[in-house]
NUKOL-483136 format. One record per residue: x, y negated, z of N, C-alpha, C in turn; chain; residue in three letters; residue number from 0. Coordinates in steps of 0.001 Angstrom, whole numbers. Each point is the difference from the previous one (the first is absolute). Example, Ala and Ser with C-alpha at 12.3 -4.5 7.8 and 13.67 -1.06 7.14 Angstrom:
<sites>
nX, nY, nZ, caX, caY, caZ, cX, cY, cZ, mol, type, seq
13190, 5690, 7800, -890, -1190, 0, 900, -1200, 0, A, ALA, 0
-350, -1050, -720, 820, -1190, 60, -770, -1090, 730, A, SER, 1
</sites>
This chain:
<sites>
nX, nY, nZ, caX, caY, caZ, cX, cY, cZ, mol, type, seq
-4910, -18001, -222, 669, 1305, -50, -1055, 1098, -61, A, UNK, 0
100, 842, -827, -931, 1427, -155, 1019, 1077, -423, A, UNK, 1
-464, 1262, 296, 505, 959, -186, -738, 1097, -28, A, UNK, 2
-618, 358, -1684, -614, 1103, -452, 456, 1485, -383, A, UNK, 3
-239, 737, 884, 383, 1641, -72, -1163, 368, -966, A, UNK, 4
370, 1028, -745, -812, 1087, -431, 961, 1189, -210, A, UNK, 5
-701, 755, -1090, 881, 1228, -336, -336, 1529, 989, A, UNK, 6
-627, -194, 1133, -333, 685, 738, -1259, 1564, -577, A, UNK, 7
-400, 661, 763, -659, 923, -550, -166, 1314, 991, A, UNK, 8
229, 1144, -883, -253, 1286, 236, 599, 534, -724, A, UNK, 9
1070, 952, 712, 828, 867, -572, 755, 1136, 936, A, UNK, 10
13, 1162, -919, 606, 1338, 524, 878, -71, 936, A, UNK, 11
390, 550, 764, 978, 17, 537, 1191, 746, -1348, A, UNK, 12
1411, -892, 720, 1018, 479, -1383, -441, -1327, -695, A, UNK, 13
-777, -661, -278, -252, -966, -1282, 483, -1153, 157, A, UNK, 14
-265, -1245, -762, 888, -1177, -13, -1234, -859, -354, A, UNK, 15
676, -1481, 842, -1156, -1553, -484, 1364, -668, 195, A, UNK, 16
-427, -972, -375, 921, -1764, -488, -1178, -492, 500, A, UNK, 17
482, -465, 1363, -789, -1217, 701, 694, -1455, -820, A, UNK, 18
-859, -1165, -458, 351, -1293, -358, -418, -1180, 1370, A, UNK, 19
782, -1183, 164, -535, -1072, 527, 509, -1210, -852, A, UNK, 20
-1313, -696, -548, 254, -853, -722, -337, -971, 1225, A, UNK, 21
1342, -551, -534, 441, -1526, 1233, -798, -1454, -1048, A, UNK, 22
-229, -615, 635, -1011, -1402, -428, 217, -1161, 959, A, UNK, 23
215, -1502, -234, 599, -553, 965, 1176, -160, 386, A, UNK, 24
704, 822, -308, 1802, -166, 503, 621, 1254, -1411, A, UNK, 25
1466, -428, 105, 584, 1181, -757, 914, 893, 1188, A, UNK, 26
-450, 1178, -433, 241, 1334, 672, 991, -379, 387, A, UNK, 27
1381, 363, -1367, 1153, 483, 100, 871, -733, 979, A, UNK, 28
-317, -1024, 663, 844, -900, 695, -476, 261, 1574, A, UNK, 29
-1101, 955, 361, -573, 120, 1492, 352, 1779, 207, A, UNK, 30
364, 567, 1046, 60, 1090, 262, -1149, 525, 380, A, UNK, 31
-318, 1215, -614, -1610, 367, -761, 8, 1337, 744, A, UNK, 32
-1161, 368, 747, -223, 1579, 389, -1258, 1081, -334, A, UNK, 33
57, 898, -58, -1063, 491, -412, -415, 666, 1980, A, UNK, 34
-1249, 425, 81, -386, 483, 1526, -591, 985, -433, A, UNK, 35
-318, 1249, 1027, -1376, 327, -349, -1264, 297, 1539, A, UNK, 36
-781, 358, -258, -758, 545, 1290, -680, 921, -144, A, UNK, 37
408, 1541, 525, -1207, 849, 14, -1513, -933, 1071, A, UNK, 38
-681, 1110, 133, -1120, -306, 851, 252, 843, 846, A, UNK, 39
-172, -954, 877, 232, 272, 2033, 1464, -56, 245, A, UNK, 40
662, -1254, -883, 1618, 426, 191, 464, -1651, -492, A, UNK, 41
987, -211, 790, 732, -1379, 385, 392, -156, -1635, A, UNK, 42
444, -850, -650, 42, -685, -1453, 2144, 303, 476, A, UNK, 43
275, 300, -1359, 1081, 390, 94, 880, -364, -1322, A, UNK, 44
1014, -113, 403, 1049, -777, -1333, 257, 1299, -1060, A, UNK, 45
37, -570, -975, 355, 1384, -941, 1222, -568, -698, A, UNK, 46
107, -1137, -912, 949, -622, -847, 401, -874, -53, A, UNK, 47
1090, -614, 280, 4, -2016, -298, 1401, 100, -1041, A, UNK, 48
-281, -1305, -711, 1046, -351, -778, 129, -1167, 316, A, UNK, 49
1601, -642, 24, 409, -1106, 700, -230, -899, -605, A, UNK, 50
152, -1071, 204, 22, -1442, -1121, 1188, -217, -501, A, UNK, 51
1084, 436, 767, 1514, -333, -475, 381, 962, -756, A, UNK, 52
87, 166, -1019, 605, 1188, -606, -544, 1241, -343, A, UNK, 53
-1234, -108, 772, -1291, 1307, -357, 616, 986, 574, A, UNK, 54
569, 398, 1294, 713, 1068, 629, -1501, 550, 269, A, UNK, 55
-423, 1412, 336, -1269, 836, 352, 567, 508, 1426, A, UNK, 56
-1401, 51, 507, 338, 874, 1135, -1215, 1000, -52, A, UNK, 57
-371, 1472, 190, -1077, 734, -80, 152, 578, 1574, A, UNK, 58
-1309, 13, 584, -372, 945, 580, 638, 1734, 40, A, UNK, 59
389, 983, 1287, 813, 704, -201, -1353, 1160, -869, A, UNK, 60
-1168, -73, 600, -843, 1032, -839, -349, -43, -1376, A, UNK, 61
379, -1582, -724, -336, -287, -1551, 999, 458, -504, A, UNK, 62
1670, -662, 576, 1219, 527, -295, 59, 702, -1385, A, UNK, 63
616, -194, -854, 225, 782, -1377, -1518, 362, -707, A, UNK, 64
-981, 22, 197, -1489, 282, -478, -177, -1423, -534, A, UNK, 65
-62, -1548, 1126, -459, -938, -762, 1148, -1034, -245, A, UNK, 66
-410, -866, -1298, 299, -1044, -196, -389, -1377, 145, A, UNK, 67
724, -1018, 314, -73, -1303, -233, 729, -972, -792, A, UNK, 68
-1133, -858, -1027, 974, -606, -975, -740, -1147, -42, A, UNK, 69
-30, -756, -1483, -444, -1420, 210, -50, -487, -1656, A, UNK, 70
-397, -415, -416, -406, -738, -1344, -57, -1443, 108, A, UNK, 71
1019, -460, -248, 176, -1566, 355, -963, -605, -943, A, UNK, 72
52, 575, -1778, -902, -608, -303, -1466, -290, -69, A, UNK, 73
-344, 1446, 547, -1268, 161, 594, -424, -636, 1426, A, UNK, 74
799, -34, 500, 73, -926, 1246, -790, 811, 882, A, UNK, 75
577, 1897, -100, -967, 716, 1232, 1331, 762, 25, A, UNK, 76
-740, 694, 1126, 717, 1204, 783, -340, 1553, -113, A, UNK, 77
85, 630, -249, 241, 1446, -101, 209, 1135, 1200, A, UNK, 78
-1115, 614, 26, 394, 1483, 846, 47, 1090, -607, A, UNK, 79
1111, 420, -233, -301, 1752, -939, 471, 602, 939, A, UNK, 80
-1305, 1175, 53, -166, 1237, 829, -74, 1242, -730, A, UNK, 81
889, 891, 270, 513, 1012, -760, -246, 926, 1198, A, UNK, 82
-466, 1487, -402, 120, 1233, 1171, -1389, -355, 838, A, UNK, 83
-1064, -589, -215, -394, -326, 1137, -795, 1046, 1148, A, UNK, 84
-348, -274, 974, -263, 1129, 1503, -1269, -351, 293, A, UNK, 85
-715, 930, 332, -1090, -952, 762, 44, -914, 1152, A, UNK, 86
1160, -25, 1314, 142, -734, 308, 31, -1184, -416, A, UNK, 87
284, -496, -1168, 145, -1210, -815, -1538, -520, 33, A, UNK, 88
-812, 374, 80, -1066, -805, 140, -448, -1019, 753, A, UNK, 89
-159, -891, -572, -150, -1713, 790, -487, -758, -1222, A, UNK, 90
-75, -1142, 1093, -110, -802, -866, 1214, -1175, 83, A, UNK, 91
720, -170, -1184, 1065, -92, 102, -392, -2432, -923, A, UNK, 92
836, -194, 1098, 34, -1684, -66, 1348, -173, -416, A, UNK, 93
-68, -1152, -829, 1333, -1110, -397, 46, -859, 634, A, UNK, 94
1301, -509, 782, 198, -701, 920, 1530, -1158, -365, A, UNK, 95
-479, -1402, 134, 828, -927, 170, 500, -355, 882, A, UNK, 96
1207, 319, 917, 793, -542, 671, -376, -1330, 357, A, UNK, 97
689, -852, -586, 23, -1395, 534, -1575, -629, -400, A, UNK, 98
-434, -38, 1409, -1839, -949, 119, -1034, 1230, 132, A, UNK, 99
1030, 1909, -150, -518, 1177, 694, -1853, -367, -918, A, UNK, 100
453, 158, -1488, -1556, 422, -658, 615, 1435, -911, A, UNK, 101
-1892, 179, 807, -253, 1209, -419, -758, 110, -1710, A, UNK, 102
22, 965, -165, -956, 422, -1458, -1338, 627, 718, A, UNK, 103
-1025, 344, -513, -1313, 316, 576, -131, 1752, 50, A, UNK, 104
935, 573, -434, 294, 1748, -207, -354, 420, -1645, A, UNK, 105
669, 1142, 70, -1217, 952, -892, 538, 1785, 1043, A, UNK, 106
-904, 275, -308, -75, 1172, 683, 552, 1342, -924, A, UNK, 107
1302, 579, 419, 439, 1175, -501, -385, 1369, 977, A, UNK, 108
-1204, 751, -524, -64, 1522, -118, 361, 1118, -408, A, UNK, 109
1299, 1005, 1132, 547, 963, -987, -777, 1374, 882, A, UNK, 110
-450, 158, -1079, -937, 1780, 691, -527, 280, -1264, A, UNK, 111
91, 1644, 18, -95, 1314, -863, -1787, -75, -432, A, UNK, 112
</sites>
């Protein structure tokens, strides 16, 4: 099992990234999939999950309407689109597998002027 994030960067506040996790080892669409993130000096925190049954989402109340979560079965990854973003949003933000709890290794999103 692996789980590669990128997509990460530096961007305005107001601006937008499409975080990816390409899943390797298992297929996504059948495990309930989360995205995390972690500022620095601050507990790692849920932002997005999509279910395995039916792909129901649940977001975080501060991403709420700003981000998305979706999925590319044939790509066999996962998707974070971040729309509006704050500087609070800065972390470094991990893909996370539920069942056997694997992580992705980060990529780090920077939003400042």
């Amino acid at each position: 099992v692996q789980l590669v994030e990128s997509g990460g960067g530096l961007v305005q506040p107001g601006g937008s990234l499409r975080l990816s996790c390409a899943a390797s080892g298992f297929t996504a669409r059948i495990y309930t999939m989360s995205w995390y993130r972690q500022a620095q000096g601050k507990e790692r925190e849920l932002v997005a999950t999509m279910s395995r049954v039916g792909g129901s989402t649940y977001y975080a109340d501060s991403v709420k309407s700003r981000f998305t979560i979706s999925r590319d079965n044939a790509k066999n990854t996962v998707y974070l689109q971040m729309n509006s973003l704050k500087p609070e949003g800065t972390a470094v933000y991990y893909c996370y597998r539920h069942a056997g709890e694997y992580w992705g290794q980060g990529t780090q999103v920077t939003v400042s002027s």
